[in-house]
C-alpha positions as CSV (number, residue, x, y, z in Angstrom):
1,X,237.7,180.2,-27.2
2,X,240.7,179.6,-28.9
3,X,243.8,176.9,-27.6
4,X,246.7,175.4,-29.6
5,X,246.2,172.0,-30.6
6,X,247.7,168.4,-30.4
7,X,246.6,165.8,-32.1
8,X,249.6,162.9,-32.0
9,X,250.1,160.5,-33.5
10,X,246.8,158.1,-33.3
11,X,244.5,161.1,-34.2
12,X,246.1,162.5,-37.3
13,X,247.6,159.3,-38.7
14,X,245.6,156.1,-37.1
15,X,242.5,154.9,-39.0
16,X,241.0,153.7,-36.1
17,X,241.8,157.3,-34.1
18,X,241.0,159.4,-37.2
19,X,237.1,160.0,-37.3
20,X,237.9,161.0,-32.8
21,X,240.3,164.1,-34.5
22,X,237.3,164.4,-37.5
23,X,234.7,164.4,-35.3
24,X,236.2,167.0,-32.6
25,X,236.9,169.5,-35.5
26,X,233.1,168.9,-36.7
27,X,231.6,169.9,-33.4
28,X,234.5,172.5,-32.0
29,X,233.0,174.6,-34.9
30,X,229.5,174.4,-33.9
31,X,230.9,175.4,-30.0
32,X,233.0,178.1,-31.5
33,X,235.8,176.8,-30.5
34,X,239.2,177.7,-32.3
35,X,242.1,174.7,-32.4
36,X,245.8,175.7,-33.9
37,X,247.5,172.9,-34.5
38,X,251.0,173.0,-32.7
39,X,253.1,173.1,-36.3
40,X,255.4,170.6,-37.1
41,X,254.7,168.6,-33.6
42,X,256.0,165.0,-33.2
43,X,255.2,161.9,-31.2
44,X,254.7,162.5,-27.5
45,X,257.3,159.2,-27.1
46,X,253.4,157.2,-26.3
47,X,254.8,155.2,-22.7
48,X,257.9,152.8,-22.8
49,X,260.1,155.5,-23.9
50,X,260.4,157.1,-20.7
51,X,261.7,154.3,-19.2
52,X,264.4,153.2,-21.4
53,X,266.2,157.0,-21.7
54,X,264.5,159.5,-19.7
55,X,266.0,162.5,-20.9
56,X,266.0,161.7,-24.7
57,X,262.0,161.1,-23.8
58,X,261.3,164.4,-21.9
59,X,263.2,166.3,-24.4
60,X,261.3,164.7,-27.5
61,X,258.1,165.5,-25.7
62,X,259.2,169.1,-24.2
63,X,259.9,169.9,-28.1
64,X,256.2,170.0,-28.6
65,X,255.8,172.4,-25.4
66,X,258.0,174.3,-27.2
67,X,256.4,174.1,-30.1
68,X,253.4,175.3,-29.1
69,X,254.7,178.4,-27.5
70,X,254.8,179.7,-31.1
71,X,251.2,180.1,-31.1
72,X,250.2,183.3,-31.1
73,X,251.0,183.8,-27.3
74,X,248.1,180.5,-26.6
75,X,248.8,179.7,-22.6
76,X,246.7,176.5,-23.5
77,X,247.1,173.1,-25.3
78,X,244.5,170.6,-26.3
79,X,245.0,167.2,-26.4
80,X,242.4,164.7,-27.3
81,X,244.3,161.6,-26.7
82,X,244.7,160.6,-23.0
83,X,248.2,159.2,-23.4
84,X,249.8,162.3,-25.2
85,X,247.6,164.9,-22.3
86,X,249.7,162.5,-19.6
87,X,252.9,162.8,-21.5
88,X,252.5,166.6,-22.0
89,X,251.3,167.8,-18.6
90,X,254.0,165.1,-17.3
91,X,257.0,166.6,-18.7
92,X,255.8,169.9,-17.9
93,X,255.3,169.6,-14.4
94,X,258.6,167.5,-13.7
95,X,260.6,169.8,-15.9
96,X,259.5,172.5,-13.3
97,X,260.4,170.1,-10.2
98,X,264.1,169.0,-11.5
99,X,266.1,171.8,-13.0
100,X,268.9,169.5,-13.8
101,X,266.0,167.4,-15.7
102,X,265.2,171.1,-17.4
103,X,268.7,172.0,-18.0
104,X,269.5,169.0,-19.7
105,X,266.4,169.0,-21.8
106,X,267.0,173.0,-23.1
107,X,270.4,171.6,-24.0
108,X,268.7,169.7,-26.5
109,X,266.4,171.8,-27.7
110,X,268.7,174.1,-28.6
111,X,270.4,171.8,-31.1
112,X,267.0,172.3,-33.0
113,X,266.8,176.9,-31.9
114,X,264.5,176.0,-29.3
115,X,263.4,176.3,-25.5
116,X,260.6,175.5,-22.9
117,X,260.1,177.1,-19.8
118,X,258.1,175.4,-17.3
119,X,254.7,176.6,-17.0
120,X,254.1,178.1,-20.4
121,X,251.8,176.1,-21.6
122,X,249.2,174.0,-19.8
123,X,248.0,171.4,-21.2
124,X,244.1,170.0,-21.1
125,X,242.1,167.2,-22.0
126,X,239.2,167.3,-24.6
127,X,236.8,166.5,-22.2
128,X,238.1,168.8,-19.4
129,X,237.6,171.8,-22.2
130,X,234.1,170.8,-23.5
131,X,232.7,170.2,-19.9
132,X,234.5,173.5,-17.8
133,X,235.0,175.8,-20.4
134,X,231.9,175.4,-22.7
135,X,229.5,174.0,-20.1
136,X,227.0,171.6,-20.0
137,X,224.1,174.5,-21.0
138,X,226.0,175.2,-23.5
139,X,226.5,171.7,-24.8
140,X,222.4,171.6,-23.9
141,X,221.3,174.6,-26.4
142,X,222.9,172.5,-29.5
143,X,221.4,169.3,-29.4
144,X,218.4,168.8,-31.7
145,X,218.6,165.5,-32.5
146,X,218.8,163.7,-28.7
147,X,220.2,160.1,-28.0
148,X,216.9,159.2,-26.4
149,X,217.0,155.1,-26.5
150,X,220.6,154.6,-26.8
151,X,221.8,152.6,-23.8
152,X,225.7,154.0,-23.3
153,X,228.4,152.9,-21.0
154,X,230.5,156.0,-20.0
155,X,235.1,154.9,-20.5
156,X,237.6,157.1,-19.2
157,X,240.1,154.6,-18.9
158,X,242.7,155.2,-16.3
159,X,244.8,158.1,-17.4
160,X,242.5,161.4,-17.6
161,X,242.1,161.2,-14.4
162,X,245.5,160.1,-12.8
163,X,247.4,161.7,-11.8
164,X,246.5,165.1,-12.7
165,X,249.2,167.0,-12.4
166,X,247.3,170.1,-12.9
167,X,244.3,169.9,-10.5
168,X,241.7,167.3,-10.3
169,X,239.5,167.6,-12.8
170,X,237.3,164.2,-11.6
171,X,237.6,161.8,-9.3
172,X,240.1,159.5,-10.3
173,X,238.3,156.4,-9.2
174,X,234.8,157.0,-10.1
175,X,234.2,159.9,-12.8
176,X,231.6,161.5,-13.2
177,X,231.7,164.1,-16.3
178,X,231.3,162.0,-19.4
179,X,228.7,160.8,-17.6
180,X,226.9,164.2,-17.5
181,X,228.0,165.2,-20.9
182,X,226.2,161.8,-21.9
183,X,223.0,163.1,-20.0
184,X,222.9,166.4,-21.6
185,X,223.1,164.4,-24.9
186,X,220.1,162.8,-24.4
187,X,221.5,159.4,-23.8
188,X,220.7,156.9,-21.2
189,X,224.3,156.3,-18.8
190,X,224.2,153.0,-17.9
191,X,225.8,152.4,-13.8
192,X,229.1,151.1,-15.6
193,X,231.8,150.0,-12.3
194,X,234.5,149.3,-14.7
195,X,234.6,153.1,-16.3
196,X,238.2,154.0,-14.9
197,X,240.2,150.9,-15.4
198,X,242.8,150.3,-18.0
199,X,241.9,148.3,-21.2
200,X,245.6,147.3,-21.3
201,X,247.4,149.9,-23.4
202,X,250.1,148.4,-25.1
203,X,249.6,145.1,-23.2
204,X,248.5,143.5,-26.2
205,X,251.9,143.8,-27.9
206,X,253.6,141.9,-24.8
207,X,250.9,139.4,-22.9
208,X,248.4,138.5,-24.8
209,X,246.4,136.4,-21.9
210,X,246.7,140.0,-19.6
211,X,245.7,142.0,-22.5
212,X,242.7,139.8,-23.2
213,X,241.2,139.2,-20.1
214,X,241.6,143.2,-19.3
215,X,239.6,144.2,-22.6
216,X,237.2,140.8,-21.7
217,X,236.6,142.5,-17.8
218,X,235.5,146.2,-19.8
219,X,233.1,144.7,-22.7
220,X,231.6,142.2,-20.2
221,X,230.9,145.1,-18.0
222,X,229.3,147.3,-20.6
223,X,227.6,144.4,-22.3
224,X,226.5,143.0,-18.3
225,X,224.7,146.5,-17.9
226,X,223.1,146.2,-21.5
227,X,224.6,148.9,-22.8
228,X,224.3,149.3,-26.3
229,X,227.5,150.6,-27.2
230,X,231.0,152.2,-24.8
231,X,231.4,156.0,-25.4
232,X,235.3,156.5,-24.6
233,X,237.9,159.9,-24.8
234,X,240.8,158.0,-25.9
235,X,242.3,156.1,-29.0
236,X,244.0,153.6,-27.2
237,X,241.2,152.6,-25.3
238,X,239.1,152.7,-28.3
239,X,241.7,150.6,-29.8
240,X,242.1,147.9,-27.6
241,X,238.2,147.5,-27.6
242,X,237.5,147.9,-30.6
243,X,240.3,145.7,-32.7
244,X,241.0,143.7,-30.3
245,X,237.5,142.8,-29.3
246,X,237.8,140.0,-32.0
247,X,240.3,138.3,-30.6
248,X,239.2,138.4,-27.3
249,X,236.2,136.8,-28.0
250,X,238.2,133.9,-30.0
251,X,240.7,133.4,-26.9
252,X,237.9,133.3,-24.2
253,X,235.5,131.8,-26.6
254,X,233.1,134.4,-25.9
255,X,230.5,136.4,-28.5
256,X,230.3,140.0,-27.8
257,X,229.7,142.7,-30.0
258,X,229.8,145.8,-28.0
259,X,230.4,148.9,-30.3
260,X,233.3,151.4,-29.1
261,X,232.9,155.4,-30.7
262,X,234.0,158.2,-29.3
263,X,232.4,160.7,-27.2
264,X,233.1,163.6,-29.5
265,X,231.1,161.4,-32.2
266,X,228.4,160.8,-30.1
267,X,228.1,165.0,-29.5
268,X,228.0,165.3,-33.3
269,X,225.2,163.2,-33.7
270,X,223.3,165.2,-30.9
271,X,223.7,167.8,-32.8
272,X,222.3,166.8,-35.9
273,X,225.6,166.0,-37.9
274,X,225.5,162.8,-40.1
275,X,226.9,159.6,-39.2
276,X,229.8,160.2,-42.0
277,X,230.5,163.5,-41.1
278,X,231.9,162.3,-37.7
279,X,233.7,159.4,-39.3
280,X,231.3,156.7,-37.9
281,X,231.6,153.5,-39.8
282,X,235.2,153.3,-39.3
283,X,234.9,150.8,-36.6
284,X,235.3,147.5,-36.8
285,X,232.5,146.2,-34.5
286,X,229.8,147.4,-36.5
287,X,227.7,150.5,-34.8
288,X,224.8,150.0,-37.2
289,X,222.0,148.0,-35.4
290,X,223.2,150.3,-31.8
291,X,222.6,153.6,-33.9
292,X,219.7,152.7,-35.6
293,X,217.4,152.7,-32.5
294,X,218.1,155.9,-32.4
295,X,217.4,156.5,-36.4
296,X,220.7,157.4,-37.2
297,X,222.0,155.3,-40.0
298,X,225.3,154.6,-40.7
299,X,226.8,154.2,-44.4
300,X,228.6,150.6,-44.8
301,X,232.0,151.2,-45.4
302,X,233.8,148.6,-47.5
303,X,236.6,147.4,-46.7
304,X,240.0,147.3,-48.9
305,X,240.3,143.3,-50.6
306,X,241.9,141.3,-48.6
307,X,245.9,140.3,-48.3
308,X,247.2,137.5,-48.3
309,X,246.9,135.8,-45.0
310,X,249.6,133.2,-43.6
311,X,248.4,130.9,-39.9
312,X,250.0,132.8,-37.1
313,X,252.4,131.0,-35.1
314,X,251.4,130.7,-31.4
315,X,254.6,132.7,-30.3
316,X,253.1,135.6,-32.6
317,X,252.2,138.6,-30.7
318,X,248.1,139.3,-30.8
319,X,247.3,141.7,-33.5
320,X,243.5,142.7,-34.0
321,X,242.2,140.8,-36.9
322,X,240.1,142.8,-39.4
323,X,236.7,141.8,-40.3
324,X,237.7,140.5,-44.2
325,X,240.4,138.5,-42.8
326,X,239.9,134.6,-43.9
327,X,240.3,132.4,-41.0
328,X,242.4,130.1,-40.9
Protein backbone atom coordinates (compact mmCIF):
# COMPACT_ATOMS: atom_id res chain seq x y z
CA UNK A 1 0.00 0.00 0.00
CA UNK A 2 1.57 2.96 -1.01
CA UNK A 3 0.21 7.02 -0.31
CA UNK A 4 2.11 10.26 -0.49
CA UNK A 5 3.08 11.61 2.69
CA UNK A 6 2.80 14.71 4.98
CA UNK A 7 4.49 15.20 7.74
CA UNK A 8 4.33 19.22 8.77
CA UNK A 9 5.79 20.94 10.48
CA UNK A 10 5.66 19.35 14.26
CA UNK A 11 6.63 15.86 12.90
CA UNK A 12 9.67 16.56 10.89
CA UNK A 13 11.05 19.52 12.77
CA UNK A 14 9.46 19.45 16.60
CA UNK A 15 11.38 17.38 19.22
CA UNK A 16 8.56 16.66 21.03
CA UNK A 17 6.53 15.46 17.57
CA UNK A 18 9.68 13.77 16.08
CA UNK A 19 9.88 10.12 17.62
CA UNK A 20 5.35 10.19 16.35
CA UNK A 21 7.03 10.70 12.40
CA UNK A 22 10.11 8.08 13.70
CA UNK A 23 7.97 5.76 15.05
CA UNK A 24 5.30 5.71 12.07
CA UNK A 25 8.20 5.03 9.59
CA UNK A 26 9.44 2.12 12.03
CA UNK A 27 6.17 0.22 11.91
CA UNK A 28 4.81 1.38 8.23
CA UNK A 29 7.73 -0.97 7.14
CA UNK A 30 6.82 -3.86 9.14
CA UNK A 31 2.93 -3.28 7.61
CA UNK A 32 4.38 -2.85 4.22
CA UNK A 33 3.27 0.23 3.86
CA UNK A 34 5.02 2.74 1.36
CA UNK A 35 5.00 6.79 2.46
CA UNK A 36 6.43 9.41 -0.32
CA UNK A 37 6.92 12.36 1.25
CA UNK A 38 5.13 15.30 -0.66
CA UNK A 39 8.67 17.17 -1.84
CA UNK A 40 9.40 20.45 -0.87
CA UNK A 41 5.89 20.74 1.14
CA UNK A 42 5.40 23.73 3.62
CA UNK A 43 3.39 24.53 6.73
CA UNK A 44 -0.28 23.70 6.41
CA UNK A 45 -0.77 27.65 7.99
CA UNK A 46 -1.54 25.32 11.70
CA UNK A 47 -5.15 27.39 12.69
CA UNK A 48 -5.17 31.30 13.11
CA UNK A 49 -4.08 31.84 9.65
CA UNK A 50 -7.26 31.17 8.20
CA UNK A 51 -8.86 33.71 9.94
CA UNK A 52 -6.67 36.61 9.49
CA UNK A 53 -6.45 36.25 5.30
CA UNK A 54 -8.33 33.45 3.99
CA UNK A 55 -7.15 33.25 0.62
CA UNK A 56 -3.39 33.72 1.34
CA UNK A 57 -4.18 30.59 3.97
CA UNK A 58 -6.00 28.26 1.42
CA UNK A 59 -3.51 28.95 -1.16
CA UNK A 60 -0.48 28.27 1.21
CA UNK A 61 -2.19 24.99 2.12
CA UNK A 62 -3.61 24.10 -1.52
CA UNK A 63 0.28 24.33 -2.58
CA UNK A 64 0.88 21.12 -0.75
CA UNK A 65 -2.34 19.48 -2.60
CA UNK A 66 -0.58 20.50 -5.36
CA UNK A 67 2.41 19.26 -4.41
CA UNK A 68 1.49 16.04 -3.89
CA UNK A 69 -0.17 15.49 -7.19
CA UNK A 70 3.46 15.01 -8.38
CA UNK A 71 3.52 11.72 -6.87
CA UNK A 72 3.64 9.29 -9.16
CA UNK A 73 -0.24 9.58 -9.91
CA UNK A 74 -0.91 8.84 -5.60
CA UNK A 75 -4.85 9.68 -5.27
CA UNK A 76 -3.92 9.59 -1.42
CA UNK A 77 -2.21 11.70 1.20
CA UNK A 78 -1.17 10.73 4.74
CA UNK A 79 -1.08 12.93 7.45
CA UNK A 80 -0.22 12.02 10.86
CA UNK A 81 -0.89 15.23 12.56
CA UNK A 82 -4.56 15.96 13.26
CA UNK A 83 -4.27 19.74 12.66
CA UNK A 84 -2.48 19.56 9.13
CA UNK A 85 -5.28 16.22 8.10
CA UNK A 86 -8.05 19.19 9.00
CA UNK A 87 -6.25 21.83 7.12
CA UNK A 88 -5.65 19.56 4.13
CA UNK A 89 -9.01 17.81 3.66
CA UNK A 90 -10.43 21.56 4.64
CA UNK A 91 -9.14 23.37 1.79
CA UNK A 92 -9.81 20.63 -0.43
CA UNK A 93 -13.38 20.22 0.12
CA UNK A 94 -14.10 24.11 0.18
CA UNK A 95 -11.94 24.69 -2.78
CA UNK A 96 -14.48 22.29 -4.55
CA UNK A 97 -17.63 24.28 -2.99
CA UNK A 98 -16.46 28.00 -3.91
CA UNK A 99 -14.92 28.36 -7.33
CA UNK A 100 -14.29 31.94 -6.73
CA UNK A 101 -12.27 30.61 -3.51
CA UNK A 102 -10.55 28.04 -6.23
CA UNK A 103 -9.98 30.60 -8.88
CA UNK A 104 -8.36 32.90 -6.67
CA UNK A 105 -6.22 30.29 -5.11
CA UNK A 106 -4.89 28.81 -8.84
CA UNK A 107 -4.07 32.42 -9.42
CA UNK A 108 -1.55 32.01 -6.92
CA UNK A 109 -0.28 28.99 -7.51
CA UNK A 110 0.57 29.76 -10.72
CA UNK A 111 3.01 32.44 -9.62
CA UNK A 112 5.06 29.36 -8.24
CA UNK A 113 3.97 26.85 -12.14
CA UNK A 114 1.45 25.25 -10.18
CA UNK A 115 -2.36 24.05 -9.90
CA UNK A 116 -4.95 21.99 -7.71
CA UNK A 117 -8.00 20.62 -8.86
CA UNK A 118 -10.43 19.72 -6.33
CA UNK A 119 -10.69 16.19 -5.57
CA UNK A 120 -7.22 15.06 -6.59
CA UNK A 121 -6.01 14.12 -3.72
CA UNK A 122 -7.75 12.87 -0.61
CA UNK A 123 -6.36 13.21 2.27
CA UNK A 124 -6.42 10.60 5.46
CA UNK A 125 -5.44 10.33 8.91
CA UNK A 126 -2.75 7.89 10.30
CA UNK A 127 -5.12 6.20 12.20
CA UNK A 128 -7.96 6.04 9.54
CA UNK A 129 -5.09 4.14 7.22
CA UNK A 130 -3.76 1.66 9.96
CA UNK A 131 -7.29 0.66 11.15
CA UNK A 132 -9.43 0.47 7.46
CA UNK A 133 -6.80 -0.20 5.14
CA UNK A 134 -4.47 -2.63 7.10
CA UNK A 135 -6.99 -3.95 9.53
CA UNK A 136 -7.01 -4.98 12.86
CA UNK A 137 -5.97 -8.86 11.83
CA UNK A 138 -3.48 -7.49 10.29
CA UNK A 139 -2.20 -5.30 13.06
CA UNK A 140 -3.04 -8.77 15.21
CA UNK A 141 -0.45 -11.14 13.21
CA UNK A 142 2.51 -8.64 14.19
CA UNK A 143 2.44 -8.28 17.73
CA UNK A 144 4.83 -10.55 19.61
CA UNK A 145 5.54 -8.68 22.36
CA UNK A 146 1.79 -7.63 23.85
CA UNK A 147 0.98 -4.67 26.16
CA UNK A 148 -0.59 -7.09 28.67
CA UNK A 149 -0.53 -4.89 32.16
CA UNK A 150 -0.29 -1.58 30.71
CA UNK A 151 -3.34 0.43 31.83
CA UNK A 152 -3.94 3.05 28.65
CA UNK A 153 -6.27 5.87 28.18
CA UNK A 154 -7.33 6.12 24.49
CA UNK A 155 -6.96 10.58 23.09
CA UNK A 156 -8.23 11.63 19.87
CA UNK A 157 -8.65 15.07 20.77
CA UNK A 158 -11.28 16.90 18.92
CA UNK A 159 -10.25 17.21 15.35
CA UNK A 160 -9.88 13.57 13.68
CA UNK A 161 -13.14 13.22 14.08
CA UNK A 162 -14.76 16.67 13.22
CA UNK A 163 -15.87 17.47 10.91
CA UNK A 164 -14.91 15.02 8.50
CA UNK A 165 -15.21 16.33 5.43
CA UNK A 166 -14.64 13.05 3.75
CA UNK A 167 -16.94 10.54 5.49
CA UNK A 168 -17.17 9.63 9.10
CA UNK A 169 -14.61 7.66 9.98
CA UNK A 170 -15.73 7.47 13.96
CA UNK A 171 -18.10 8.93 15.88
CA UNK A 172 -17.17 12.24 16.59
CA UNK A 173 -18.30 12.27 20.12
CA UNK A 174 -17.29 9.05 21.45
CA UNK A 175 -14.57 7.04 19.29
CA UNK A 176 -14.02 4.03 19.20
CA UNK A 177 -10.96 2.84 16.96
CA UNK A 178 -7.88 3.63 18.89
CA UNK A 179 -9.56 2.01 21.32
CA UNK A 180 -9.59 -1.30 19.32
CA UNK A 181 -6.27 -0.75 17.83
CA UNK A 182 -5.19 -0.51 21.65
CA UNK A 183 -7.02 -4.04 22.23
CA UNK A 184 -5.40 -5.73 19.40
CA UNK A 185 -2.16 -4.43 20.98
CA UNK A 186 -2.61 -6.23 23.99
CA UNK A 187 -3.27 -3.33 26.18
CA UNK A 188 -5.81 -2.74 28.72
CA UNK A 189 -8.33 0.52 27.40
CA UNK A 190 -9.27 2.12 30.26
CA UNK A 191 -13.41 3.70 30.00
CA UNK A 192 -11.72 7.29 29.35
CA UNK A 193 -15.12 10.07 29.00
CA UNK A 194 -12.73 12.86 28.18
CA UNK A 195 -11.14 11.01 24.84
CA UNK A 196 -12.63 13.56 22.23
CA UNK A 197 -12.21 16.89 23.89
CA UNK A 198 -9.65 19.54 23.08
CA UNK A 199 -6.41 19.82 25.26
CA UNK A 200 -6.47 23.53 24.24
CA UNK A 201 -4.39 23.80 21.07
CA UNK A 202 -2.70 26.90 20.94
CA UNK A 203 -4.67 28.10 24.02
CA UNK A 204 -1.60 28.12 25.97
CA UNK A 205 -0.01 30.91 23.94
CA UNK A 206 -3.18 33.21 24.73
CA UNK A 207 -5.08 32.11 28.24
CA UNK A 208 -3.04 30.50 30.27
CA UNK A 209 -5.95 29.83 33.13
CA UNK A 210 -8.25 28.17 29.96
CA UNK A 211 -5.33 26.34 28.66
CA UNK A 212 -4.54 24.94 32.15
CA UNK A 213 -7.60 23.84 33.44
CA UNK A 214 -8.38 22.17 29.79
CA UNK A 215 -5.05 20.01 29.98
CA UNK A 216 -5.94 19.61 34.08
CA UNK A 217 -9.78 18.13 32.93
CA UNK A 218 -7.75 15.42 30.31
CA UNK A 219 -4.75 14.19 32.81
CA UNK A 220 -7.24 14.08 35.77
CA UNK A 221 -9.46 11.98 33.65
CA UNK A 222 -6.75 9.57 32.56
CA UNK A 223 -5.08 9.58 35.88
CA UNK A 224 -9.04 9.27 37.72
CA UNK A 225 -9.32 5.87 35.61
CA UNK A 226 -5.72 4.79 36.65
CA UNK A 227 -4.45 4.69 33.61
CA UNK A 228 -0.94 4.30 33.36
CA UNK A 229 -0.05 6.41 30.59
CA UNK A 230 -2.59 8.56 27.47
CA UNK A 231 -1.95 6.96 24.02
CA UNK A 232 -2.78 10.10 21.59
CA UNK A 233 -2.64 10.53 17.35
CA UNK A 234 -1.59 14.09 17.47
CA UNK A 235 1.44 16.32 18.30
CA UNK A 236 -0.39 19.09 19.54
CA UNK A 237 -2.24 17.13 21.91
CA UNK A 238 0.79 15.42 22.89
CA UNK A 239 2.18 18.70 23.28
CA UNK A 240 -0.05 20.37 25.46
CA UNK A 241 0.05 17.23 27.79
CA UNK A 242 3.04 16.53 27.84
CA UNK A 243 5.12 20.09 28.24
CA UNK A 244 2.63 21.63 29.59
CA UNK A 245 1.75 19.14 32.19
CA UNK A 246 4.42 20.85 34.40
CA UNK A 247 2.92 23.88 34.61
CA UNK A 248 -0.40 22.75 35.06
CA UNK A 249 0.33 21.03 38.05
CA UNK A 250 2.30 24.27 39.42
CA UNK A 251 -0.88 26.60 38.63
CA UNK A 252 -3.45 24.15 40.16
CA UNK A 253 -1.08 22.93 42.62
CA UNK A 254 -1.63 19.57 41.66
CA UNK A 255 0.99 16.36 41.28
CA UNK A 256 0.32 14.31 38.29
CA UNK A 257 2.60 12.46 36.25
CA UNK A 258 0.59 10.96 33.57
CA UNK A 259 2.97 9.94 30.59
CA UNK A 260 1.67 11.10 26.93
CA UNK A 261 3.32 8.74 23.70
CA UNK A 262 1.92 8.20 20.71
CA UNK A 263 -0.10 5.46 19.46
CA UNK A 264 2.25 4.61 16.60
CA UNK A 265 4.99 4.16 19.45
CA UNK A 266 2.90 2.09 21.42
CA UNK A 267 2.31 -0.30 17.96
CA UNK A 268 6.11 -0.53 17.74
CA UNK A 269 6.58 -1.79 20.91
CA UNK A 270 3.84 -4.55 20.23
CA UNK A 271 5.82 -5.45 17.76
CA UNK A 272 8.94 -6.13 19.34
CA UNK A 273 10.80 -2.84 18.31
CA UNK A 274 12.99 -1.14 21.14
CA UNK A 275 12.05 1.63 23.13
CA UNK A 276 14.72 3.91 21.17
CA UNK A 277 13.87 2.71 17.97
CA UNK A 278 10.42 4.51 18.23
CA UNK A 279 11.95 7.53 19.85
CA UNK A 280 10.61 6.86 23.45
CA UNK A 281 12.44 8.78 26.03
CA UNK A 282 11.87 12.03 24.34
CA UNK A 283 9.15 12.93 26.67
CA UNK A 284 9.27 14.92 29.25
CA UNK A 285 7.07 13.22 31.79
CA UNK A 286 9.16 10.26 32.14
CA UNK A 287 7.53 6.84 30.58
CA UNK A 288 9.99 4.65 32.46
CA UNK A 289 8.19 3.25 35.62
CA UNK A 290 4.59 3.03 33.11
CA UNK A 291 6.77 0.85 30.57
CA UNK A 292 8.53 -1.14 32.81
CA UNK A 293 5.46 -3.18 33.97
CA UNK A 294 5.41 -4.22 30.86
CA UNK A 295 9.43 -5.03 30.76
CA UNK A 296 10.19 -2.64 28.26
CA UNK A 297 12.92 -0.30 29.37
CA UNK A 298 13.48 2.89 28.30
CA UNK A 299 17.19 4.46 27.76
CA UNK A 300 17.51 7.86 29.98
CA UNK A 301 17.99 10.42 27.72
CA UNK A 302 20.09 13.40 29.04
CA UNK A 303 19.21 16.40 28.66
CA UNK A 304 21.24 19.44 26.96
CA UNK A 305 22.96 21.74 30.22
CA UNK A 306 20.89 24.15 31.12
CA UNK A 307 20.53 27.99 29.94
CA UNK A 308 20.42 30.61 31.73
CA UNK A 309 17.09 31.12 33.36
CA UNK A 310 15.60 34.70 34.15
CA UNK A 311 11.97 34.85 36.80
CA UNK A 312 9.13 35.14 34.36
CA UNK A 313 7.06 38.09 34.65
CA UNK A 314 3.39 37.28 35.42
CA UNK A 315 2.23 38.94 32.05
CA UNK A 316 4.55 36.26 30.39
CA UNK A 317 2.74 33.89 28.20
CA UNK A 318 2.92 30.05 29.73
CA UNK A 319 5.65 28.18 28.05
CA UNK A 320 6.24 24.46 29.18
CA UNK A 321 9.14 24.37 31.43
CA UNK A 322 11.77 21.54 30.85
CA UNK A 323 12.72 19.16 33.45
CA UNK A 324 16.57 20.76 34.00
CA UNK A 325 15.13 24.19 34.36
CA UNK A 326 16.14 25.76 37.92
CA UNK A 327 13.23 27.10 39.59
CA UNK A 328 13.02 30.13 40.55
Amino acid sequence: MKYSYFPGCSLERGAAAYPYHQSAHVIAQKLDLEFVEVEDWNCCGATEYIALNRMAAYALIARNLAQATKNDGLKEMVAPCSACYLNLSKADKYLAEDAALAANVNTALAEGGLSYKPGSIKVRHLLDVIVNDVGYDRVTFHVTKPLKGLRVAPYYGCLVGRPAFYGQVDDPEYPVTLDKLLKTLGAEVVDYPMKAHCCGGHMTQISEGVAFELIRRLVKGAADYQADLIVTVCPMCQLNLDAFQGGMNRYFKTNYRVPVLYFTQMMGLAFGYDAVDLGIGAELVDARAALARIGVEVPQVEPPAPPRQTRRSKEALPMPAMPHEVSK
